[in-house]
C-alpha positions in Angstrom: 26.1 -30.3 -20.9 23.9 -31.7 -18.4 23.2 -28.0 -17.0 21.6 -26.7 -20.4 19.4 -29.9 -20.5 16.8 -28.8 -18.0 16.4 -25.3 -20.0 16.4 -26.9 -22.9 13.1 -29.0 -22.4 11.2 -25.6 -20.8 12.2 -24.0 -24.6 10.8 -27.1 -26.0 7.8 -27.6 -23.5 6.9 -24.1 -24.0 6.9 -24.3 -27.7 4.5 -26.9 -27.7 2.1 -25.4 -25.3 2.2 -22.1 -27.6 1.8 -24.1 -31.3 -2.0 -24.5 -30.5 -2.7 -21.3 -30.1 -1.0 -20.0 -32.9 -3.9 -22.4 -35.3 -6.8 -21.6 -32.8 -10.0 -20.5 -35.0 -11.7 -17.7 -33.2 -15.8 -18.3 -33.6 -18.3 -15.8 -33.2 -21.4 -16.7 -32.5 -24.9 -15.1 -31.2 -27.2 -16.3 -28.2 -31.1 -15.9 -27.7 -30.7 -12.7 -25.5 -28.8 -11.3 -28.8 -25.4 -11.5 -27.3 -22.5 -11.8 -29.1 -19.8 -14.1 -28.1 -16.2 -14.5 -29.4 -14.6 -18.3 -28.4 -12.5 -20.3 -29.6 -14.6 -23.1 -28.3 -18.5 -23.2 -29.3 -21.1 -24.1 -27.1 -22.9 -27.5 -28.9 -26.5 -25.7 -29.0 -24.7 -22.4 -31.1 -21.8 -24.3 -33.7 -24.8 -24.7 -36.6 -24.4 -20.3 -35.8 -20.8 -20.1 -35.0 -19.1 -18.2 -38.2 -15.1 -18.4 -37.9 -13.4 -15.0 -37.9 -10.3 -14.1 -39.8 -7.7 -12.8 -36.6 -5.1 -11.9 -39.0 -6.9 -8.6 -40.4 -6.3 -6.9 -36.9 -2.4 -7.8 -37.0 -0.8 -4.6 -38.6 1.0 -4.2 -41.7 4.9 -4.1 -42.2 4.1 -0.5 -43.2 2.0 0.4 -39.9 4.9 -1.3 -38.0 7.6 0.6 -39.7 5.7 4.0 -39.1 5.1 3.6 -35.6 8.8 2.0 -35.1 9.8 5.4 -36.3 6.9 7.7 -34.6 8.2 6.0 -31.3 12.3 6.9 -32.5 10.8 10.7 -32.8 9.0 10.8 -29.7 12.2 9.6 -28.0 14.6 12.1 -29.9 12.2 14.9 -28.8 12.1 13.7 -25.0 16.0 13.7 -24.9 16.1 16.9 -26.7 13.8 18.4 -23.9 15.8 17.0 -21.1 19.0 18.4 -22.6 17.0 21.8 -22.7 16.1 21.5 -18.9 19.4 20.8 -18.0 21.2 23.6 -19.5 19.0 26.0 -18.1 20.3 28.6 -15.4 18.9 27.7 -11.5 16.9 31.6 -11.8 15.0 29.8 -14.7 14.0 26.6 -13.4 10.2 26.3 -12.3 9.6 28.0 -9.2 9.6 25.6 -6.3 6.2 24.6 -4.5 4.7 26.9 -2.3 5.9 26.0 1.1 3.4 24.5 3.6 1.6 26.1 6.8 3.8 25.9 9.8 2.0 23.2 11.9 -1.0 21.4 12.0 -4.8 22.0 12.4 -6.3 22.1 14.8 -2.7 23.4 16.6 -3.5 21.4 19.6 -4.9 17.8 20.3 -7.3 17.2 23.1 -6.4 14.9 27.0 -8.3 13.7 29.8 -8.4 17.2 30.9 -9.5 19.2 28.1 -12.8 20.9 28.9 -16.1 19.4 26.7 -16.3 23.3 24.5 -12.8 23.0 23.7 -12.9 19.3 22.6 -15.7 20.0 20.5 -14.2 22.7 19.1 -10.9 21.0 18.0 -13.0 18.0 16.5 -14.7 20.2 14.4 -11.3 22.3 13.4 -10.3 19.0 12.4 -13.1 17.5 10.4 -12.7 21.1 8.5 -8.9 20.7 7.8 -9.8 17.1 6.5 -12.7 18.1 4.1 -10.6 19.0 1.5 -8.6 15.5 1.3 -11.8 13.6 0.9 -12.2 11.0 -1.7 -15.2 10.1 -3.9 -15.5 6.9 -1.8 -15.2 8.5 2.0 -11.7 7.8 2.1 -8.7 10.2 3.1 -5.7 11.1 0.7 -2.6 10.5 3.1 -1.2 14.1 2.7 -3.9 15.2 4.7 -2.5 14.0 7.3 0.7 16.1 7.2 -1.4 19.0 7.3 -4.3 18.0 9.8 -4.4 17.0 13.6 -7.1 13.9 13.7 -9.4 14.5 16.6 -11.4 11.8 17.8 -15.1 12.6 18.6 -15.4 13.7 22.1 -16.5 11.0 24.0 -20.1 10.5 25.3 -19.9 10.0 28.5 -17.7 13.3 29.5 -19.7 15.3 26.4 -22.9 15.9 24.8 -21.8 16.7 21.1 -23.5 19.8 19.9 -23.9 20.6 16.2 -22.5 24.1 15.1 
């Protein structure tokens, strides 16, 4: 008995926390830059202006819930149907499977310490080529670009004057 005490008291706790809100009078109310606000506390300047609104004509009928209850049964029938369908079918009529991807990366090869200042350049341009494709809106790169591209660091100053093509 003790156990179910403790849970007892949240259920009762959280009843009485949620019975305001099920009274709470929505006001709507205008400022002087001619926005409209929606509060269930007024500001003391705008309650002469505050109009309660009635909530209750958004909530949908029995009717509305009834029809949607079974548009959503439908919808579910149809997507089990259509699974059922896919499952039956023969392996020769599946969907063909994605084109497969180039074998390696580009650029094919990543620049060392030894790698002459043309090549470097080269490759670093190869590789801001490759990753054009993969760029977001924002300058950011979608990570399967990096299964397809080598990232090539820009060759460094001091060994290479970068040349633009």
């Amino acid at each position: 008995m003790r156990r179910s005490c403790p849970a007892i008291a949240a259920i009762v706790a959280a009843l009485l926390v949620s019975l305001p809100a099920l009274g709470a009078t929505v006001y709507r109310w205008v400022d002087e830059a001619g926005k409209v606000h929606y509060s269930e506390v007024v500001p003391e300047r705008y309650r002469g202006a505050a109009k309660p609104i009635d909530t209750s004509a958004n909530a949908p009928t029995a009717e509305q819930q009834r029809e949607a209850l079974e548009r959503a049964q439908q919808d579910k029938a149809r997507a089990a149907a259509a699974a059922a369908d896919r499952a039956r079918l023969p392996a020769s009529a599946a969907p063909a499977a994605p084109a497969p991807r180039p074998a390696g990366k580009r650029p094919a090869q990543v620049p060392n310490d030894r790698t002459d200042c043309e090549t470097w350049q080269r490759l670093y341009f190869e590789s801001i080529e490759c990753f054009g494709p993969y760029r977001t809106v924002r300058g950011g790169i979608k990570p399967e670009a990096f299964d397809r591209c080598n990232l090539v660091p820009e060759p460094p100053p001091d060994r290479c004057r970068l040349r633009s093509p």
